[in-house]
C-alpha positions in Angstrom: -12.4 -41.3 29.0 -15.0 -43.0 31.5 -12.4 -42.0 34.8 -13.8 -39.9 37.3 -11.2 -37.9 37.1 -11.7 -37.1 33.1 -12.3 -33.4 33.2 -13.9 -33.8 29.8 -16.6 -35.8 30.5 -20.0 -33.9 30.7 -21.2 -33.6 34.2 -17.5 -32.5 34.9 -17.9 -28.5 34.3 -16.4 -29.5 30.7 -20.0 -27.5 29.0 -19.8 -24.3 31.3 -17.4 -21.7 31.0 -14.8 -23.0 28.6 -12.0 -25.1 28.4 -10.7 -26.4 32.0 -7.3 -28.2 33.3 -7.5 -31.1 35.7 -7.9 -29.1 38.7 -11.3 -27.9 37.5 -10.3 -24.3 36.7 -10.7 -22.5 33.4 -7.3 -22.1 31.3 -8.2 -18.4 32.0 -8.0 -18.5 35.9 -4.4 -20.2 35.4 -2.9 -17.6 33.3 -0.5 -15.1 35.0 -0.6 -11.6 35.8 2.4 -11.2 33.3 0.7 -13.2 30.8 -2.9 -11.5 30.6 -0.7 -8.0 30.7 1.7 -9.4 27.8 -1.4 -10.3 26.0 -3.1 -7.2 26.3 0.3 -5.1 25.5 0.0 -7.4 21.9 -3.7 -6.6 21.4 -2.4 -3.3 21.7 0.6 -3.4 19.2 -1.6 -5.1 16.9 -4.0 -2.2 16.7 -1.2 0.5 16.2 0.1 -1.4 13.6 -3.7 -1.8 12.0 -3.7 2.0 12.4 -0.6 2.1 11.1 -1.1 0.6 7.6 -4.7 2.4 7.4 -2.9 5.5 7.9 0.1 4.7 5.2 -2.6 3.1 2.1 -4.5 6.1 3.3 -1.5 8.8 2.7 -0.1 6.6 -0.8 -3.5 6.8 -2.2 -4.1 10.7 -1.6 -0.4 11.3 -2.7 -1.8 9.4 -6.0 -4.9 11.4 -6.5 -3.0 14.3 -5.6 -0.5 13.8 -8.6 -3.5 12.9 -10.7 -4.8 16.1 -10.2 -1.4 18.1 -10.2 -0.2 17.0 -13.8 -3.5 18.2 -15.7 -3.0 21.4 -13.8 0.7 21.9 -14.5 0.2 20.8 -18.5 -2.5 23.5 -18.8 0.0 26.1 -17.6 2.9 24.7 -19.3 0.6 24.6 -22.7 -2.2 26.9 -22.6 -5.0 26.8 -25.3 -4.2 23.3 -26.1 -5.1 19.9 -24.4 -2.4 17.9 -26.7 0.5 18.0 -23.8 -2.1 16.5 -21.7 -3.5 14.0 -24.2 -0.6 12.7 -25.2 0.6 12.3 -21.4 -1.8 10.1 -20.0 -2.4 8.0 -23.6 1.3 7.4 -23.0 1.5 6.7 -19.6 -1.7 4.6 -19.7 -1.0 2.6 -22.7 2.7 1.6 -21.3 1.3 0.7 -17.5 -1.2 -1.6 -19.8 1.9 -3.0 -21.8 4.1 -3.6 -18.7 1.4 -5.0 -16.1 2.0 -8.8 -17.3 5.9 -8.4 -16.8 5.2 -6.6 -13.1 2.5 -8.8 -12.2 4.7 -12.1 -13.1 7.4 -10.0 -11.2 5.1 -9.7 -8.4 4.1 -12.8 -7.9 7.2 -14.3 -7.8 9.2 -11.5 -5.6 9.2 -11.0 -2.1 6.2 -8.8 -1.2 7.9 -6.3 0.6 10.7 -6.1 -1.7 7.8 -5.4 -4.2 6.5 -2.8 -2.3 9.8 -0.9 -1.8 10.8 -0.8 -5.2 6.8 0.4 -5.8 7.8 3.4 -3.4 11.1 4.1 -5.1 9.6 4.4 -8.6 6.8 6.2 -7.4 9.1 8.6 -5.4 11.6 8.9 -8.3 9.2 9.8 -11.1 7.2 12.3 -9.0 10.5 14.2 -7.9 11.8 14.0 -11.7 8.4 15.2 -13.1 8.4 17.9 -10.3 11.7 19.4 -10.9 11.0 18.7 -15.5 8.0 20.9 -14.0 9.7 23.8 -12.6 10.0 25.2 -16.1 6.4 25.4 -16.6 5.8 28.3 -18.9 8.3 27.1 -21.8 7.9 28.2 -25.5 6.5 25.3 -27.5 9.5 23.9 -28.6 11.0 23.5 -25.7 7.7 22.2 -23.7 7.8 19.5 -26.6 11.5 18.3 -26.0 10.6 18.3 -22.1 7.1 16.7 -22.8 9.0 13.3 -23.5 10.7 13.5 -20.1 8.2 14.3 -18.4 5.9 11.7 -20.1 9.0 8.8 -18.8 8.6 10.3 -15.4 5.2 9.5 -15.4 5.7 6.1 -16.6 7.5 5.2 -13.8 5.4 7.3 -11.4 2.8 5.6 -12.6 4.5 2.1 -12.8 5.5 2.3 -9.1 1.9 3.1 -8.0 0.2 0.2 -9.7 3.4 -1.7 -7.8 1.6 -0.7 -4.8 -1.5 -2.1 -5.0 0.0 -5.7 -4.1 
């Protein structure tokens, strides 16, 4: 400091314009073709992969309020006249995400978050497809809807399990 040469000094073009080299030109000026295109290219990549992950949470949380509104539907036609299928399928599902959120969320914490994610995907995916195809048999006699009604209840635990998994 105190040189003529000091390119920081004010008088020195150090307050206009932003940060300059020696020579007197901004850092800007000295950047190469090849590096303002590379860092326009990464501005770009960066905003597909923004998209990206708006468009994925958007997708995983309509694929959960779709299922939310699916399993109502398909107990009413697998039990008409009576809401207890239903009742006792989200009491059950609810009260064991409750029980099992300390465990997960300790689990959570500690794992590798993409890891946790994946295994989230995989439970969500597993219990949807099991609770689908429990599903297929919609219209069963009582008995039988009652024997199926505790698969389908464990379907929806982990269904349910791997979606809170996805809110990391």
């Amino acid at each position: 400091p105190g040189h003529a040469h000091d390119w920081r000094r004010p008088g020195h073009g150090a307050e206009d314009s932003g940060p300059r080299v020696r020579s007197g030109r901004t850092r800007q000026d000295t950047k190469t073709p090849f590096r303002r295109a590379r860092a326009g290219t990464l501005a770009v990549v960066a905003e597909a992969t923004h998209r990206s992950l708006i468009l994925a949470r958007l997708l995983t949380r309509a694929g959960d309020h779709a299922w939310g509104l699916a399993i109502p539907l398909a107990l009413l036609i697998a039990a008409p006249g009576t809401l207890r299928a239903l009742a006792a399928y989200y009491l059950t599902t609810r009260l064991a995400v409750v029980v099992a959120m300390p465990l997960i969320g300790r689990w959570i914490d500690e794992a590798d978050r993409l890891n946790v994610v994946r295994t989230g995907i995989v439970l969500q995916v597993t219990g949807v497809i099991a609770a689908a195809l429990l599903f297929q048999r919609a219209a069963l006699p009582e008995a039988e809807l009652t024997a199926s009604l505790g698969a389908i209840i464990a379907a929806g635990v982990v269904a349910q399990v791997g979606g809170i998994m996805m809110h990391v």
